[in-house]
The first five atom37 places (N, CA, C, CB, O) and aatype in JSON, in Angstrom:
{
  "aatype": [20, 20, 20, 20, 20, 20, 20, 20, 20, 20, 20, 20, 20, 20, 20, 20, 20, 20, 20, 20, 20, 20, 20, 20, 20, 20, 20, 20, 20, 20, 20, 20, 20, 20, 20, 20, 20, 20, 20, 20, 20, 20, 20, 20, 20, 20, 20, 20, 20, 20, 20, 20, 20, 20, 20, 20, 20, 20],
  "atom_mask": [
    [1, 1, 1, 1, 1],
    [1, 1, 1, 1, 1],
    [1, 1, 1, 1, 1],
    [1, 1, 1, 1, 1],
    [1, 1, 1, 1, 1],
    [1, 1, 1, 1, 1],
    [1, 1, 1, 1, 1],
    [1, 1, 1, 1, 1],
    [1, 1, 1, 1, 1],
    [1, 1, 1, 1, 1],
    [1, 1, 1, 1, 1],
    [1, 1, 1, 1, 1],
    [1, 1, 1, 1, 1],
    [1, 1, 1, 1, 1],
    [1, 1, 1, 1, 1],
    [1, 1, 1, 1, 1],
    [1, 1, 1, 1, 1],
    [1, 1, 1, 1, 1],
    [1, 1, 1, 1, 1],
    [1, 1, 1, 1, 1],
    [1, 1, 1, 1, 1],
    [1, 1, 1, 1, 1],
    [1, 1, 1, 1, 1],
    [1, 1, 1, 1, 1],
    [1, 1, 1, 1, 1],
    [1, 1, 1, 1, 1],
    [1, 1, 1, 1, 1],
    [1, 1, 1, 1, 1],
    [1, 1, 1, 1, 1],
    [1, 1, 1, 1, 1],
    [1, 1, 1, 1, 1],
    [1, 1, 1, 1, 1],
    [1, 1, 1, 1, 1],
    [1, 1, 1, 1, 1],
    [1, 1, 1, 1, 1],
    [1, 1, 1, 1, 1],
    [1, 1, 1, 1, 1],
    [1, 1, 1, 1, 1],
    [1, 1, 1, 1, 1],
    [1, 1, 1, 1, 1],
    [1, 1, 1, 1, 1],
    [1, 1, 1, 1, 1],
    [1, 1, 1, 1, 1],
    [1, 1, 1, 1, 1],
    [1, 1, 1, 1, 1],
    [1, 1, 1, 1, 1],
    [1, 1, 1, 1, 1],
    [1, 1, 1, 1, 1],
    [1, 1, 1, 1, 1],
    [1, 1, 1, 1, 1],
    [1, 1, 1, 1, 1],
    [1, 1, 1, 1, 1],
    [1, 1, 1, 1, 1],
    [1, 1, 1, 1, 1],
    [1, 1, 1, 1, 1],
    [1, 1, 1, 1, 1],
    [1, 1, 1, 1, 1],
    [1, 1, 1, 1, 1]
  ],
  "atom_positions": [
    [[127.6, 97.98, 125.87], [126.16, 98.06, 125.71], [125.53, 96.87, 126.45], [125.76, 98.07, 124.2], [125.91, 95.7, 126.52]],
    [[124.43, 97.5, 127.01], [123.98, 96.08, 128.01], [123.07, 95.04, 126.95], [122.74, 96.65, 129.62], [122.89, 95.3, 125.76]],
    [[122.59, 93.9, 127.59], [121.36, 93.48, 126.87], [120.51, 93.78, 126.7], [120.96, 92.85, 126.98], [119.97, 93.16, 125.78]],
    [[119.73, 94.8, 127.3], [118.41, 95.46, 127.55], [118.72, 96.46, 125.9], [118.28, 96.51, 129.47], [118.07, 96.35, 124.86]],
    [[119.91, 97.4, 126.14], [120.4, 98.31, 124.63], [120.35, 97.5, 123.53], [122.01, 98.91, 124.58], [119.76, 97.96, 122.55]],
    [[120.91, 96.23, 123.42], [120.94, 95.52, 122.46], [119.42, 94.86, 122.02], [121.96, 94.61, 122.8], [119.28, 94.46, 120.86]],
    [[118.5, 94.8, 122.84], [117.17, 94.2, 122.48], [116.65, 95.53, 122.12], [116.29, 93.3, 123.69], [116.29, 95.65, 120.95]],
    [[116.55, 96.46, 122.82], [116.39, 97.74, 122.18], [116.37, 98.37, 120.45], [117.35, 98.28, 122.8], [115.47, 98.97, 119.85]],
    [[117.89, 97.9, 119.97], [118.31, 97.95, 118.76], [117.55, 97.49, 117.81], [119.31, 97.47, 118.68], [116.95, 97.94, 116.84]],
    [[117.8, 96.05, 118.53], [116.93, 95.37, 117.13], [115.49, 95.52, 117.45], [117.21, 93.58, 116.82], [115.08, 96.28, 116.58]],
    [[114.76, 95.28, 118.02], [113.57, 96.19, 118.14], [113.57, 97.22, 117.11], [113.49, 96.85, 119.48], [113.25, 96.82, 116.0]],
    [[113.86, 98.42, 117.23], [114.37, 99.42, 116.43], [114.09, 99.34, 115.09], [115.63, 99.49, 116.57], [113.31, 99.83, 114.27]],
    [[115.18, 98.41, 115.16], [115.71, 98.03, 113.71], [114.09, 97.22, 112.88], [117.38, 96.64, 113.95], [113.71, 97.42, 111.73]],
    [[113.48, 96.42, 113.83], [112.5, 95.53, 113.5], [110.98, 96.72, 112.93], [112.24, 94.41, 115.07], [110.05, 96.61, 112.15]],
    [[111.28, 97.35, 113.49], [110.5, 98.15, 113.45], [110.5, 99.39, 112.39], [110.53, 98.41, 114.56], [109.51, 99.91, 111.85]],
    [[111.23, 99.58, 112.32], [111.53, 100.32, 110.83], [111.57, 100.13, 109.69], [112.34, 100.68, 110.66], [111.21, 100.89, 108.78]],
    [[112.25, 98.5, 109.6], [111.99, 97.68, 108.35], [110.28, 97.79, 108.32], [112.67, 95.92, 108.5], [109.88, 98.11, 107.2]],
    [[109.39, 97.62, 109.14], [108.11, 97.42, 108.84], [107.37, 98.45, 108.6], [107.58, 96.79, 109.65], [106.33, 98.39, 107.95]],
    [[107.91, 99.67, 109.18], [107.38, 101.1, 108.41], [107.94, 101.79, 107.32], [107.36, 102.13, 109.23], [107.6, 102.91, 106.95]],
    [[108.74, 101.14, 106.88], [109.62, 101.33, 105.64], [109.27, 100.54, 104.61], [110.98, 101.08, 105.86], [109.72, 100.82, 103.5]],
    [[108.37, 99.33, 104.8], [107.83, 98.74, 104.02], [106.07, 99.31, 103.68], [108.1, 97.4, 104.55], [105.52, 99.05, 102.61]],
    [[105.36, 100.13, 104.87], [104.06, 100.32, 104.74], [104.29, 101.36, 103.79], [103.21, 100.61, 106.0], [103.82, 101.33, 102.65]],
    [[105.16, 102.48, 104.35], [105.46, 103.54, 102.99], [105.72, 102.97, 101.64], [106.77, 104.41, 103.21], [105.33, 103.76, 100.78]],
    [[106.11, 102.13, 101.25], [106.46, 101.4, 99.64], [105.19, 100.97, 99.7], [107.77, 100.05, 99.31], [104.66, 101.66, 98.84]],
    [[104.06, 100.05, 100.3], [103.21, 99.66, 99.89], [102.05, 100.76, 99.63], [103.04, 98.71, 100.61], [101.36, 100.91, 98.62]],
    [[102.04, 101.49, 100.86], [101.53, 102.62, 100.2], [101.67, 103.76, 99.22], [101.38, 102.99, 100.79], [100.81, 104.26, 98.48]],
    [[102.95, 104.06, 99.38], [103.19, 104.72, 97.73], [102.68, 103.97, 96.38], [104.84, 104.81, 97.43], [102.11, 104.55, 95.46]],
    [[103.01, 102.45, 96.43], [102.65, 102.06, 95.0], [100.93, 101.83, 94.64], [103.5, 100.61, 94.72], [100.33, 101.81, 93.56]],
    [[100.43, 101.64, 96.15], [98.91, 101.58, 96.04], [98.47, 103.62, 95.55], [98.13, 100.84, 98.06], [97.47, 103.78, 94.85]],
    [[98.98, 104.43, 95.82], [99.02, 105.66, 95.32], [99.64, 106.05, 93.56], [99.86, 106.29, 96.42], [99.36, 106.94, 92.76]],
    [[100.2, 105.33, 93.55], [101.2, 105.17, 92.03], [100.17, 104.84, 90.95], [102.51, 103.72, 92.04], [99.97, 105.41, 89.87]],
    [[99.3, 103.31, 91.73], [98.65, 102.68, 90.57], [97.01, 103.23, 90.8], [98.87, 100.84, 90.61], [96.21, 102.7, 90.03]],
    [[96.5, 104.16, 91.68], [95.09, 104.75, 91.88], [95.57, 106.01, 90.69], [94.59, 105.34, 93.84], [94.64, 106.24, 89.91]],
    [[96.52, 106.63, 90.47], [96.65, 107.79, 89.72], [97.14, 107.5, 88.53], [97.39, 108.74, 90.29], [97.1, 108.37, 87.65]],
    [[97.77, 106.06, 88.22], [97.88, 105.47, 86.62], [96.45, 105.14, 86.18], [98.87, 103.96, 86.46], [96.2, 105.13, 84.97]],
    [[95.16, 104.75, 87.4], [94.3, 103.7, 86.59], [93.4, 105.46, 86.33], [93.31, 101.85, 87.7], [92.94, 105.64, 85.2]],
    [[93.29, 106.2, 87.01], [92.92, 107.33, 87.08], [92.92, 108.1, 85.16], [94.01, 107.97, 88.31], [92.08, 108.38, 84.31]],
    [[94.45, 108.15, 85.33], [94.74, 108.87, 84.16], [94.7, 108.28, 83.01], [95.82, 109.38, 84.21], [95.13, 108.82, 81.99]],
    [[94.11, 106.92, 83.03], [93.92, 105.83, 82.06], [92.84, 106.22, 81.9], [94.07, 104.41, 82.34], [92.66, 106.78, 80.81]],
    [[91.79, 106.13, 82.74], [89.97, 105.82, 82.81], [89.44, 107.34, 82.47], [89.23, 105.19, 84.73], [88.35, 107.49, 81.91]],
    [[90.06, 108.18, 82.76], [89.35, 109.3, 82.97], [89.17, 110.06, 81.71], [89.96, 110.06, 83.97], [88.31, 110.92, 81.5]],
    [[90.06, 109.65, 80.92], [89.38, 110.56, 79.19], [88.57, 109.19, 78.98], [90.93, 111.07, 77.35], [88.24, 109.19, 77.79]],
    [[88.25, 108.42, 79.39], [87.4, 107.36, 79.22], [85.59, 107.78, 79.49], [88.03, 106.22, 80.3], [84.53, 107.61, 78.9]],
    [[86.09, 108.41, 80.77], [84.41, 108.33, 81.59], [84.07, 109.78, 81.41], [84.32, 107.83, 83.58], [82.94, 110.21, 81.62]],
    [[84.8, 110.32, 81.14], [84.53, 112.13, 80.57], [84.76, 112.89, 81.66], [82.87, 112.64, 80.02], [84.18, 113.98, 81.65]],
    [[85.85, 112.46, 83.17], [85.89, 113.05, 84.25], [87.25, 113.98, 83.58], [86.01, 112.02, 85.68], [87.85, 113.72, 82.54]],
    [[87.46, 114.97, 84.4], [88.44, 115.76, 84.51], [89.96, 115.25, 84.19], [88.29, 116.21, 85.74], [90.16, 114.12, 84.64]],
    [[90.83, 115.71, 83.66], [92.34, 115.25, 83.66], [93.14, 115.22, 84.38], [92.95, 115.64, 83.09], [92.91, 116.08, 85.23]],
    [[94.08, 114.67, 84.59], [94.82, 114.36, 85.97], [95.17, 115.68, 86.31], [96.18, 113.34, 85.93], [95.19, 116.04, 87.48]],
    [[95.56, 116.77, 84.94], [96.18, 117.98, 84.78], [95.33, 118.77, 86.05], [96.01, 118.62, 83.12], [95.74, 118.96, 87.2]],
    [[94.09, 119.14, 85.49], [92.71, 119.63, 86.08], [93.29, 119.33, 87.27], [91.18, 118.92, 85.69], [94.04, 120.03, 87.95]],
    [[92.82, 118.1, 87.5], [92.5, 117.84, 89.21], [93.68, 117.86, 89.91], [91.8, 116.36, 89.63], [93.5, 117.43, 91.05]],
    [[94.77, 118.17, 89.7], [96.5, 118.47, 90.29], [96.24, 119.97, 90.28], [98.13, 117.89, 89.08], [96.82, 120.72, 91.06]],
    [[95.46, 120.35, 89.45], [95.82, 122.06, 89.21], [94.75, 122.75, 90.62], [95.09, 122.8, 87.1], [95.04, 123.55, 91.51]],
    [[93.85, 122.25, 90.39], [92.73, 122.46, 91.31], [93.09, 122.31, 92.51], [91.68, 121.68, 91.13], [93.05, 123.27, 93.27]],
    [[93.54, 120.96, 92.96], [93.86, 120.63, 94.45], [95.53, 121.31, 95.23], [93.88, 118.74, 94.44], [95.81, 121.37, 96.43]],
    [[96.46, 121.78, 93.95], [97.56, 122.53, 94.29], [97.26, 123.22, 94.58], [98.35, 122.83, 93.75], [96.06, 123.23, 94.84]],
    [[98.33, 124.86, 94.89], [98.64, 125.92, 95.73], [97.83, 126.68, 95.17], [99.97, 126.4, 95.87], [97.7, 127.84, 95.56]]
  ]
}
């Protein structure tokens, strides 16, 4: 493998770790909008998580 393949790699590699990390940050920013959701919402008299999953599904 030349040097050019090998800078290649880790490149690669560098680069995946960092979109592999935006997906986790974004999943848990999604995790905790639909915990504070299903917390607040028999609170404020909006719809149930149930409702609004049922509605926006197939």
């Amino acid at each position: 493998m030349s040097w050019l393949g090998l800078v290649a790699v880790i490149i690669g590699l560098y680069l995946a770790f960092k979109v592999a990390g935006m997906v986790l940050k974004l999943a848990l920013w999604v995790l905790i909008v639909v915990a504070a959701y299903w917390w607040l919402a028999p609170l404020f008299g909006w719809p149930s998580l149930e409702e609004v999953v049922y509605v926006l599904g197939p």
